[in-house]
SEROKOL-203257 format. One record per residue: x, y, z of N, C-alpha, C in turn. Coordinates in pm, whole numbers, plus 50000, padded with zeros to 5 digits. Each point is the difference from the previous one (the first is absolute). Example, Ala and Ser with C-alpha at 12.3 -4.5 7.8 and 13.67 -1.06 7.14 Angstrom:
2
513194943150780499115011950000500905012050000499655010549928500825011950006499235010950073
This chain:
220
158417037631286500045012350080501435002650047500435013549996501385000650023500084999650148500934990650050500515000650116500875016350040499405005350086500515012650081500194999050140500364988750031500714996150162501315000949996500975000850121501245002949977500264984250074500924997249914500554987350064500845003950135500094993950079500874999050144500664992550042501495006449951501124987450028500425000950142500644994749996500424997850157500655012350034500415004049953500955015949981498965009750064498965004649889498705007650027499554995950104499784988450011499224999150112500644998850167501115000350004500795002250127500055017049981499855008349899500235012650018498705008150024498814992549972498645001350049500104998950145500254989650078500224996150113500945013450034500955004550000500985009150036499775015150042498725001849894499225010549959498875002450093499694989250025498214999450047500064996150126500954988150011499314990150121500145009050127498824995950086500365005450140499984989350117500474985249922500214990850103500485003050166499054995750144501065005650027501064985550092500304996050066500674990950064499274988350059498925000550058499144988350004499664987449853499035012449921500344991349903500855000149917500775007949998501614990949927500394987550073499555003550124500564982850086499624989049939498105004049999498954988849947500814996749850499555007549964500704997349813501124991850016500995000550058501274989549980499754989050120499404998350098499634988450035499064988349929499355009449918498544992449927501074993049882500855007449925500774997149884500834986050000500104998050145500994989850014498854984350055498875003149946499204986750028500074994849880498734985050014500234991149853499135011849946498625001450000499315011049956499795016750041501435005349964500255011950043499735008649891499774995749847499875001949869498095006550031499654996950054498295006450036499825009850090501375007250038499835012650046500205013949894498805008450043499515010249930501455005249960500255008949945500795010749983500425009450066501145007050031499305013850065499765010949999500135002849865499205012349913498324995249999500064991049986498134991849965499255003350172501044995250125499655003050131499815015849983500965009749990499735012350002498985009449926499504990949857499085008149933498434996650035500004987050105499064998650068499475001450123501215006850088500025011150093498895007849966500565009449862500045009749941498024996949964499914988349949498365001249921499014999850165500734992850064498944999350127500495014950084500155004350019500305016850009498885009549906500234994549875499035014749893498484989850065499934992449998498734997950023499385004850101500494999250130500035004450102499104985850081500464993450002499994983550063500174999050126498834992050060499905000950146499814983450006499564996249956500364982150010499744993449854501214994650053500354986649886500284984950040500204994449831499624986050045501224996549868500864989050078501184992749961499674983449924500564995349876499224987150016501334997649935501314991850084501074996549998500585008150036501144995950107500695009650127500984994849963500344988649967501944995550010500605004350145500805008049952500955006450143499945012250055498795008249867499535009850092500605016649933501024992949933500085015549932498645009549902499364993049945498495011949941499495001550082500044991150159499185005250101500495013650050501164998250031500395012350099499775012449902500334998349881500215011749889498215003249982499254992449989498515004750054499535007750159500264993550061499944998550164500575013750049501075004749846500705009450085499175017149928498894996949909499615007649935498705005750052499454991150107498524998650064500405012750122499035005050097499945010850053500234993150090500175002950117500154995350118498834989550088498945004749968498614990449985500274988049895500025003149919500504989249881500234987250029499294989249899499784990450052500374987149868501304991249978499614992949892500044985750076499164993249885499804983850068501094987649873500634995050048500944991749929499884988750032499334991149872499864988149986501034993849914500514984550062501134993549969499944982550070500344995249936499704984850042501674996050083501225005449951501164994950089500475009050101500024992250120500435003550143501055007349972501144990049905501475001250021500205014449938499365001449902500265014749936499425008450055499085000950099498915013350046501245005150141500314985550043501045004250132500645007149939500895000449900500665007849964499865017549963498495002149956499145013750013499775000550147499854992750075499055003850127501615009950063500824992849971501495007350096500265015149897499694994749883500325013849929498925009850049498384996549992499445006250023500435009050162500154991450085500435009750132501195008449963501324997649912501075006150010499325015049909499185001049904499475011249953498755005350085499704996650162499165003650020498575003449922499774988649942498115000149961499824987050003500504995450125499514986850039498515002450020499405010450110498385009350053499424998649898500735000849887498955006549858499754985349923500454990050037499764985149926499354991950049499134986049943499174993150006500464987649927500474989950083500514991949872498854985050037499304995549887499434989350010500564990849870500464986650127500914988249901498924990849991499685004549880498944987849959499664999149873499654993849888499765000049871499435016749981500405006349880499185015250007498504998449966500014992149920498795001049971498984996350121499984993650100499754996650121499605012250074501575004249974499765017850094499365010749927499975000649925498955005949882498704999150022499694987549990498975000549996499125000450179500464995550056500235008050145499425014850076500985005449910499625015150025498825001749947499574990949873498725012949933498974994150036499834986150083499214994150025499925012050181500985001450083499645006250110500105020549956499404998449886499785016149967500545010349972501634993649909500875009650008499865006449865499024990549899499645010449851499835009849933501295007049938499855014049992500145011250112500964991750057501295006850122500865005949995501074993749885501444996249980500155011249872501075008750039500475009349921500834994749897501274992850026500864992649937499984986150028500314990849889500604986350002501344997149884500504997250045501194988249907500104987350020500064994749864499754985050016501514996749940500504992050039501304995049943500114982850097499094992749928500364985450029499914988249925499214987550022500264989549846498965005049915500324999549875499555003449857498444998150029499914982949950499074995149995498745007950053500085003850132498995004550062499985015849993500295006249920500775015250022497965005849937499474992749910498685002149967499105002350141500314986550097498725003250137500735008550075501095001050008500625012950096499465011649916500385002549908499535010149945498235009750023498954982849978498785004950035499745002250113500164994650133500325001250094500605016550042501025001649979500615016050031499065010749920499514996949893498915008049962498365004750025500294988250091498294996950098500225011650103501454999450065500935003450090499985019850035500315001949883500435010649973498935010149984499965012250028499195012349969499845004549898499255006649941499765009049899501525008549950500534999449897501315008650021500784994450082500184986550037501214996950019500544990049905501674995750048500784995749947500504984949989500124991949911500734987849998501384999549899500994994850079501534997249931499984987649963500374996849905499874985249979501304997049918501254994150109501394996949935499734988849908501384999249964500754987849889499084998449867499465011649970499014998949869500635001249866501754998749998500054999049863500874996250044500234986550113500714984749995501424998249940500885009750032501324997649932499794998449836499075007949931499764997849848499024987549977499944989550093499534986249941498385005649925499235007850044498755003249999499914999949851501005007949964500055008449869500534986449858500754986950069500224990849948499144986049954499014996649930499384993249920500534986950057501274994349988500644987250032499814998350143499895010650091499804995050146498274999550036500214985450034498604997150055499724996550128501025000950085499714995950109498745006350099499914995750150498665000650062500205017150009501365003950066500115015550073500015007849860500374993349893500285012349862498055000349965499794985149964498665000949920499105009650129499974998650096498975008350077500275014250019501225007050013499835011349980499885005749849500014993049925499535004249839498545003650014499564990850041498414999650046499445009950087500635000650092500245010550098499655015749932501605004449929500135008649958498845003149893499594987749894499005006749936498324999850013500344992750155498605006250057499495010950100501435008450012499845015050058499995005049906500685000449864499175009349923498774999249927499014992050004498575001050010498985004550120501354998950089498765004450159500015013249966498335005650022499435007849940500145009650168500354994950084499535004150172500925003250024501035001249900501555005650089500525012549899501425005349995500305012849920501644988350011500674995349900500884996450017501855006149913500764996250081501275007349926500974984050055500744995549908501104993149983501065004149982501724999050111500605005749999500914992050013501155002449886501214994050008501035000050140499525001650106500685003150068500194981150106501575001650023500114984650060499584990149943499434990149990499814988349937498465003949969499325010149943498385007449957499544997350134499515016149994499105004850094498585005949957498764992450056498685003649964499625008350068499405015349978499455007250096498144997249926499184994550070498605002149975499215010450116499585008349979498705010750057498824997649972499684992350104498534999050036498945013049965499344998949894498795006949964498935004950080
């Protein structure tokens, strides 16, 4: 099949940024504080933050649900898309990185609009649907370890409403996905991953080159 993607060199893609971005000073802060950790390499993008502004906006999203927070930049870029009622819940297992959202979160003001529970997600997951939150949740993004990206997944789909939305980052893994020779735990499971959203018959799905692959699935 002929490839009809445009490659994006660093060139293009700083002139994308130049073009588009409407970063504004908060998180430009976040972005270059996060950059300078050991794992600063697992922060979103910020064209990927802005076009998910942008999806939780067309939807018209009144609560969502986070499953990996890091430092908080997809939060605020969600957080900042919700109405003033608006409500997202962000699950994350490290202190050290959420402190770091919790201050961002106040410096962008939607600290009001956040919920952060540090505890295994799947824990908090399953949590909510056990105290009745099933088929609540307008939006979710999941962006955390591989392995488990399958029960987060069912989980946010228990989660979610009729017509709503799940993001599901790092789905085409720096290329490894697409590479035969890599077998590791995070490559082999989103292979698995990936080719068991396209048999889910319960979702409407689109895969998008955008940042390290971005999954949009719509709940049926």
């Amino acid at each position: 099949m002929a490839n009809r993607s445009l490659k994006l060199t660093d060139k293009l893609y700083d002139y994308l940024l130049d073009v588009s971005l409407r970063e504004d000073k908060v998180l430009a802060r976040l972005r270059t504080e996060t950059r300078k950790l050991p794992l600063g390499i697992m922060q979103i993008g910020p064209d990927q933050g802005q076009f998910m502004s942008l999806i939780v906006k067309l939807i018209g999203a009144v609560k969502a649900i986070e499953v990996g927070t890091f430092t908080g930049y997809s939060s605020i870029c969600v957080a900042r898309a919700l109405p003033p009622k608006g409500r997202l819940i962000c699950c994350d297992v490290s202190e050290a990185y959420t402190a770091i959202a919790r201050k961002y979160w106040a410096l962008a003001k939607v600290d009001h609009k956040i919920s952060l529970k540090l505890a295994p997600a799947t824990q908090s997951l399953d949590e909510l649907i056990k105290t009745g939150h099933s088929g609540t949740f307008d939006f979710a993004f999941i962006d955390a370890d591989k392995p488990n990206y399958g029960k987060y997944y069912e989980c946010c789909l228990t989660l979610l409403r009729p017509g709503g939305l799940i993001a599901v980052d790092n789905v085409l893994w720096s290329g490894a996905v697409a590479d035969s020779r890599k077998r590791d735990a995070d490559t082999t499971a989103l292979r698995a991953f990936n080719a068991r959203l396209k048999r889910d018959k319960r979702v409407d799905i689109a895969m998008l080159a955008i940042g390290d692959g971005l999954t949009l699935a719509r709940k049926r």
